[in-house]
C-alpha positions as CSV (number, residue, x, y, z in Angstrom):
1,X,113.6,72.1,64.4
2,X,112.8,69.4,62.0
3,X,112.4,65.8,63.9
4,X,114.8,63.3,63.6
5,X,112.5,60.8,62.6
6,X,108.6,59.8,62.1
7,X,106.5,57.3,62.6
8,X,102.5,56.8,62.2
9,X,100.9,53.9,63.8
10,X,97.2,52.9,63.8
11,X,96.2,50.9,67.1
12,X,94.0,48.1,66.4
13,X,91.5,49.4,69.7
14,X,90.3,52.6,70.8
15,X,93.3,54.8,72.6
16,X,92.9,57.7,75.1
17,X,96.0,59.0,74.5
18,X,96.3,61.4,77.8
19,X,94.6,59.1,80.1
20,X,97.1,56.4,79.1
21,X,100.3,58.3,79.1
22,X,99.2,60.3,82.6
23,X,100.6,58.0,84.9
24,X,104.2,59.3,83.3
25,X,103.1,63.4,83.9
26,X,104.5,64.0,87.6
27,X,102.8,66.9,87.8
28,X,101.5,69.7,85.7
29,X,104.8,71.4,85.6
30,X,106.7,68.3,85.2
31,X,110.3,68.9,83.1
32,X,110.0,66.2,80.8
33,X,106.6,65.7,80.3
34,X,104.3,68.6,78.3
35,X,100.8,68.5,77.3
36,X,99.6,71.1,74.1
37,X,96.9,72.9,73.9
38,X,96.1,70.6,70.5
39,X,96.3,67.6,72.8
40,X,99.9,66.6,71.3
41,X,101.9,64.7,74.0
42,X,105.5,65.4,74.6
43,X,107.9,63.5,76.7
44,X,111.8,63.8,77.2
45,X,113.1,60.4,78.4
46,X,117.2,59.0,78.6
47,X,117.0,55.8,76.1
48,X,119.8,53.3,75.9
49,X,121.0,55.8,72.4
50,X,121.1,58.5,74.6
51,X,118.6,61.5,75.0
52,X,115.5,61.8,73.0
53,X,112.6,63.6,72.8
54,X,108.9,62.1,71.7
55,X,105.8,63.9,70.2
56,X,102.4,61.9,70.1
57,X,99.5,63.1,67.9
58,X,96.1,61.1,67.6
59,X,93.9,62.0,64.9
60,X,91.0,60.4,64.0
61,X,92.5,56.6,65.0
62,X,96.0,57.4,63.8
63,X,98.9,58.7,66.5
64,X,101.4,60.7,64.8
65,X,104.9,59.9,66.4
66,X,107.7,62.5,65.6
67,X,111.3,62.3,68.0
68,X,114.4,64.1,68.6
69,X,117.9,63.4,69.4
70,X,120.3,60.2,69.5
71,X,117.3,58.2,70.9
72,X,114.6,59.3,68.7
73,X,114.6,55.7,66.9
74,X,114.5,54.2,69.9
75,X,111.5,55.9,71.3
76,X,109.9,55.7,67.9
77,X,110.3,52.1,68.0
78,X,108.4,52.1,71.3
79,X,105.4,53.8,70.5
80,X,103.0,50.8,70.3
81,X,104.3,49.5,73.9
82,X,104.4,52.8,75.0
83,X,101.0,52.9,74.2
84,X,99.7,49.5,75.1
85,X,100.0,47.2,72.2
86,X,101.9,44.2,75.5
87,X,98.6,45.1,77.7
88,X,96.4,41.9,77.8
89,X,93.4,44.6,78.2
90,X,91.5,41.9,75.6
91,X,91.3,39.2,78.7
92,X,89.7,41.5,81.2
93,X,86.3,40.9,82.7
94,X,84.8,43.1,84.9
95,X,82.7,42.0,87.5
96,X,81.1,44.6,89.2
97,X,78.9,47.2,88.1
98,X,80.7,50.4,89.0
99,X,83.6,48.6,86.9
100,X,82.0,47.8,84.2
101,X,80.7,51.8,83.7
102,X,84.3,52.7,84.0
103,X,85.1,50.4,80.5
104,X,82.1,52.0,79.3
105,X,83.6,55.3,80.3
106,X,87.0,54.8,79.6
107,X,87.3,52.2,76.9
108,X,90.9,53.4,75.8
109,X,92.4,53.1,78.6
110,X,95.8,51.5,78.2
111,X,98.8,50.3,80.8
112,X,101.5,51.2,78.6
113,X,105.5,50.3,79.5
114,X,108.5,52.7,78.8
115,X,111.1,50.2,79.2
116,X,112.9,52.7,81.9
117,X,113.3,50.9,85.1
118,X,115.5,53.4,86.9
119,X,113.5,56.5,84.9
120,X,110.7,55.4,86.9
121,X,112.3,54.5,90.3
122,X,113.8,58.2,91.0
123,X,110.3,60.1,90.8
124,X,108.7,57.0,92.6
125,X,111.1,57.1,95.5
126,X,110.6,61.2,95.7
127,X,107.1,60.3,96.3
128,X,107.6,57.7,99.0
129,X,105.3,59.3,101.8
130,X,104.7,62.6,100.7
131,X,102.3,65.2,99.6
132,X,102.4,64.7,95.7
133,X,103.7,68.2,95.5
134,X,106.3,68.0,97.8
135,X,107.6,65.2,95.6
136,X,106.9,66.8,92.1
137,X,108.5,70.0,93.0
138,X,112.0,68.0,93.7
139,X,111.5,66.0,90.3
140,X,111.6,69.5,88.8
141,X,114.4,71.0,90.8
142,X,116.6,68.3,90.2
143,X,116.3,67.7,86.6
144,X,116.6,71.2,85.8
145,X,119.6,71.1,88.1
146,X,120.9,68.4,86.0
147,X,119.0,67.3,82.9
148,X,120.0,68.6,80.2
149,X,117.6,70.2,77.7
150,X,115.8,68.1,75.8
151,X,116.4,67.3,72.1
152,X,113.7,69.9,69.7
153,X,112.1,71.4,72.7
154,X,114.6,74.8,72.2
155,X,111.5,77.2,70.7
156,X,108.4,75.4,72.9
157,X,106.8,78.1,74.6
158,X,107.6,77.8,78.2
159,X,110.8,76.9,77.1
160,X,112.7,73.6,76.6
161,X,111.9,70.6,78.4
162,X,114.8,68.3,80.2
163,X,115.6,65.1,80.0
164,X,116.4,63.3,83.4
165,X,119.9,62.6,84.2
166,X,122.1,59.6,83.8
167,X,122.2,57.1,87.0
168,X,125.7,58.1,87.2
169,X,124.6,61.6,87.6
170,X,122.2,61.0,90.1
171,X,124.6,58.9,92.1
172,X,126.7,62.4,92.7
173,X,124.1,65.0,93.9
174,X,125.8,66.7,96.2
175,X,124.0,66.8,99.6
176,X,123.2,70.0,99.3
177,X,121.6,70.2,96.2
178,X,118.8,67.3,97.8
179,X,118.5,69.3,100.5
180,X,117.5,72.9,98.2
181,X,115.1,70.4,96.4
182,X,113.4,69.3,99.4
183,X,114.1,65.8,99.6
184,X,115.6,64.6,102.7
185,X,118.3,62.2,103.2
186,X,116.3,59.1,103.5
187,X,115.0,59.5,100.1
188,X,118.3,60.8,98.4
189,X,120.1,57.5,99.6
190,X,117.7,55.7,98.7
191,X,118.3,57.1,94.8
192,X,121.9,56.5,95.2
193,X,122.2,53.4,96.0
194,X,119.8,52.6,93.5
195,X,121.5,54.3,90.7
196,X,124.9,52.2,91.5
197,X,122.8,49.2,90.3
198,X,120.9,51.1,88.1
199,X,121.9,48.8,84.8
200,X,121.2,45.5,86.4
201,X,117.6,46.9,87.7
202,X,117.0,47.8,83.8
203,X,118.1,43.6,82.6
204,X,115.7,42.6,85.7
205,X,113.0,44.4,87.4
206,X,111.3,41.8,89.0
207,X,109.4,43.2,92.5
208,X,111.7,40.7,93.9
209,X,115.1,42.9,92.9
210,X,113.5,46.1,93.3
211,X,112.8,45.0,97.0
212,X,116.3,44.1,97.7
213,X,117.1,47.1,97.7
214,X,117.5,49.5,100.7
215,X,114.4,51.7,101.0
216,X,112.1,50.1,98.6
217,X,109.2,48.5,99.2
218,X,105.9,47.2,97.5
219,X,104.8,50.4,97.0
220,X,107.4,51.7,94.8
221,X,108.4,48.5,93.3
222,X,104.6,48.6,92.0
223,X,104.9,52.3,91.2
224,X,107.8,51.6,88.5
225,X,106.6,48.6,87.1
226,X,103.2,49.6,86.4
227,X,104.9,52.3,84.3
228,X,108.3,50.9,83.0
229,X,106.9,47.2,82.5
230,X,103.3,47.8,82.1
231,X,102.6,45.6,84.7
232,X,98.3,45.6,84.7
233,X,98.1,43.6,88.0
234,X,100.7,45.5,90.4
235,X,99.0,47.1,93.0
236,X,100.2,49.9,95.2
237,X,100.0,48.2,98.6
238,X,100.6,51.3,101.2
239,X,99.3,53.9,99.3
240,X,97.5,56.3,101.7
241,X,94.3,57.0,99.4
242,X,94.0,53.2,97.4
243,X,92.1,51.2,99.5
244,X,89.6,54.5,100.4
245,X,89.4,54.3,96.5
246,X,89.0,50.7,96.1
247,X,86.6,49.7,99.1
248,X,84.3,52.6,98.1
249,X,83.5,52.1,94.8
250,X,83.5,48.4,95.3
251,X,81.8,47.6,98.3
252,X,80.6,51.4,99.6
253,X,82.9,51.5,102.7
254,X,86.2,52.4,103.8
255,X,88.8,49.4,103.7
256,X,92.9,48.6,104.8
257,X,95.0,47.0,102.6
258,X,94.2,43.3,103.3
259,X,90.5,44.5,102.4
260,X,91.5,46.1,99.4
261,X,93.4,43.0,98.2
262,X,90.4,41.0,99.2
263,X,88.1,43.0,96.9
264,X,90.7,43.1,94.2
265,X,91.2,39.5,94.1
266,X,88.9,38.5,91.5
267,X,90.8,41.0,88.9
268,X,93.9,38.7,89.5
269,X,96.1,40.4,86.6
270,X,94.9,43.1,86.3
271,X,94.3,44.7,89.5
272,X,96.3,47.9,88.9
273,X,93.9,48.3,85.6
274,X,91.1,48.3,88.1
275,X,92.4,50.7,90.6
276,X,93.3,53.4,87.5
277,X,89.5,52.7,85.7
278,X,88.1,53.1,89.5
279,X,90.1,56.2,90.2
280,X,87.1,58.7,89.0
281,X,84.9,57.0,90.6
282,X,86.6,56.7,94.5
283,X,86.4,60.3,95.5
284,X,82.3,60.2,96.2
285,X,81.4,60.5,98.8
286,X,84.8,60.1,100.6
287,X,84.5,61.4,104.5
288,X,86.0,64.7,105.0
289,X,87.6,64.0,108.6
290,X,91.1,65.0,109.9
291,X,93.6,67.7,108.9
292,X,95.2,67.4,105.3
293,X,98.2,65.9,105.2
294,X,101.1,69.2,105.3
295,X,104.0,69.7,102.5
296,X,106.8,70.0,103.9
297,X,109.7,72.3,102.7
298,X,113.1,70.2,103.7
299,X,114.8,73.3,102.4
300,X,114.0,75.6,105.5
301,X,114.8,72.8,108.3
C-alpha cells in the first residue's frame, strides 16, 4: 500500500536510530512497534488526526520517513522531535570516565518526545511493579483486543500492527477483559481514571499533574515524560534495578535512591540521558543473590 505521505530529513548530528526509538518498543512483540530485518522502524501511534502509522529509514545520514492513515502528516511533521532535534544533548558534559566511554560508544544517542502523554501513561502504569513481561504481555492483549489495525501494516509479515486505543476506549474495558490480560484491578483503575482526564494530561504534563492523580507516582510520571516530552533529566526514582545500575558504574557499589540521586546530581538535566548511556554498562558485575522476581499470571487467580 502506497504511503500517504513522505518525508526525508537529514539530522545535523549522528543518530542511532534503534537505540533512540527503543525506549517506545514494549517488548519484542510489542503491537505497535516493529523492527525490519533492514533496520526500518515502524510505529503505530493515535495522533490528534486520528490513526497513523510511521516508517523510519536511515541511510547513510538521511532517515527516510514514509506514514499512513489520517495522522500520517502529523507524525511526518514529528520526525525531527521524534528523533531528538528538542534534546539539548549539545550542553552535556560528562564527568566521569565510564560516562564519557558511553558518548564515545553511543554518540547518537537521542531523548526523542512523541508528543502522546496518555500513549505513554497506559504501558507505563502496566509496568508499575512488575516483571517487564508480565506488563508487555497485557500491552499486547489489550491492544489487539481493542486497537484497531494500523494504517499500511495489512501485508507486513507477521501481520498488521495496531494502533492503541482512544482514552475513551480504555476508560470502558470491561473488568474482565483486564483480568484475561493479566493486569489486576489496581493497575486497570489506575488507567481509567486516567483516561477520564486523558485531554487535559495531553495540554499539561507537568510531574506535578501526573502525580495528582490516583496511583501515579515519580516513577511513572518520569516513565512518560522521558518518552512523550523528551524530558533528558527525569529520573526513574523507585525503579527496582536504577540505582544497582547507577551506583555501579559510577562509584563501583550498590546504592538506594537517595544515593543514586546523589551521584546523578552533577548531570542536573540530564540525568535520565545518563542512566540510558549507563545502561550497558550497569549489568557487570552485578551480585547474583536472591530469587528472581516471579511473573505472575492474574488470569489464573
Amino acid at each position: 500500500m502506497s504511503p500517504t505521505g513522505v518525508r526525508r530529513w537529514r539530522p545535523p548530528w549522528p543518530l542511532d536510530l534503534r537505540a533512540t526509538l527503543d525506549p517506545l518498543r514494549r517488548g519484542p512483540h510489542d503491537p505497535a512497534f516493529r523492527v525490519e530485518p533492514d533496520g526500518a522502524l515502524w510505529r503505530a501511534s493515535l495522533t490528534p488526526d486520528g490513526p497513523g502509522t510511521l516508517r523510519l529509514r536511515l541511510r547513510r545520514g538521511v532517515v527516510d520517513a514514509a506514514a499512513w492513515g489520517p495522522g500520517a502528516a502529523w507524525l511526518l511533521d514529528g520526525v525531527p522531535d521524534l528523533l531528538g532535534a528538542g534534546d539539548p544533548a549539545e550542553e552535556f558534559r560528562a564527568r566521569h570516565p565510564v560516562v564519557r566511554e558511553a558518548v564515545r560508544l553511543r554518540p547518537g544517542l537521542r531523548v526523542g518526545r512523541t508528543g502522546r502523554v496518555f500513549e505513554a501513561l497506559v504501558p507505563a502504569v502496566l509496568e508499575q511493579k512488575v516483571p517487564a513481561a508480565e506488563a508487555w504481555r497485557a500491552w499486547g492483549y489489550l491492544l489487539r483486543r481493542f486497537g484497531e489495525p494500523a494504517p499500511g501494516t495489512e501485508d507486513l509479515p507477521g501481520g498488521p500492527m495496531r494502533v492503541p486505543p482512544p482514552p475513551e476506549v480504555w476508560a470502558r474495558i470491561p473488568s474482565w477483559e483486564w483480568h484475561r490480560s493479566g493486569a489486576e484491578p489496581v493497575r486497570a483503575r489506575t488507567i481509567i481514571g486516567a483516561a477520564r482526564v486523558a485531554a487535559r494530561l495531553e495540554e499539561d504534563p507537568a510531574e506535578r499533574r501526573l502525580c495528582s492523580l490516583p496511583g501515579i507516582g515519580p516513577w511513572t510520571a518520569a516513565e512518560v515524560r522521558q518518552r512523550a516530552v523528551g524530558d533528558a533529566d527525569a529520573v526513574s526514582v523507585g525503579d527496582y534495578h536504577l540505582p544497582g545500575l547507577v551506583g555501579r558504574a559510577l562509584a563501583g557499589r550498590e546504592v538506594d535512591d537517595a544515593g543514586m540521586l546523589e551521584l546523578l546530581e552533577p548531570y542536573a538535566g540530564h540525568r535520565h540521558r545518563v542512566t540510558r548511556l549507563l545502561a550497558p554498562f550497569g549489568g557487570t558485575g552485578r551480585p547474583r543473590r536472591g530469587p528472581r522476581l516471579p511473573v505472575r499470571d492474574y488470569r489464573r487467580f
